[in-house]
N, C-alpha and C positions, 0 to 999 in steps of 0.2 A: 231223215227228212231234212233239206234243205231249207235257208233259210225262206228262200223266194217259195218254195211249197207253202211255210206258213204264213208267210203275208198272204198268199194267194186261197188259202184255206179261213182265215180269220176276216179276207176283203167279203167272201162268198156267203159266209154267216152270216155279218153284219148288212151285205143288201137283202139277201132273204128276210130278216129281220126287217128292213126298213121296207122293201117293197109292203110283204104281210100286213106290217102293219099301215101302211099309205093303203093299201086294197081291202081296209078292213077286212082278212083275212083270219082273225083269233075270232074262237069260238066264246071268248069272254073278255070284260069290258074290265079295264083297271081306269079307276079317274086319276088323272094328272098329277094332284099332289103322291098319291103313291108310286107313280112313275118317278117322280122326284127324289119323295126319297130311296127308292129302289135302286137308283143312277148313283145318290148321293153313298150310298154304301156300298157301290161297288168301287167308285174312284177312291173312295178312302180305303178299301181294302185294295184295291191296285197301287197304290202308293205307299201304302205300309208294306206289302210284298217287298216292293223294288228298295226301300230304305232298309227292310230287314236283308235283304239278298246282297246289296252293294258292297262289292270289294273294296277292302282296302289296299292300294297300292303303295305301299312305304318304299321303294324301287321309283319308284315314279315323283315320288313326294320329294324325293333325295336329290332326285336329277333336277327337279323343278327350282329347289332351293338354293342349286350350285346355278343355273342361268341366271335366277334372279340375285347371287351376289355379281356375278360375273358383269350383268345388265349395269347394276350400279358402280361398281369399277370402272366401267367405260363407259358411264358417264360421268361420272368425278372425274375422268382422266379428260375429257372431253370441256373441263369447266362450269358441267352443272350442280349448283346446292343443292344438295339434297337437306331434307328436314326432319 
């Protein structure tokens, strides 16, 4: 599956979902506050996923650390204080 299949698969959900529910479509009635926190426990398990999942890139950290000496070299050589 392509990446544009799943945006285009997760966009089609999400209006089905929103129309449904704008057409009062559900055969049952959830009030608000548990909408709430329904929403609020899936964004904290979407976030905990993505912080569990996240690469570490030590190759990247490495190359990051060498521009950022490099950055300041030219500019000490360039006449700015650094602090």
């Amino acid at each position: 599956m392509t990446k544009l299949q799943q945006w285009i698969s997760v966009l089609l959900v999400f209006v089905a979902t929103w129309l449904a529910l704008l057409f009062d479509k559900f055969p049952f009635k959830i009030s608000p506050g548990t909408r709430e926190v329904v929403w609020a426990c899936y964004s904290v398990a979407v976030i905990g996923y993505g912080v569990a999942t996240f690469n570490d890139c030590k190759k990247a950290a490495e190359e990051l650390r060498v521009e950022i000496e490099d950055a300041k070299e030219d500019l000490l050589r360039k006449g700015l204080k650094l602090s």
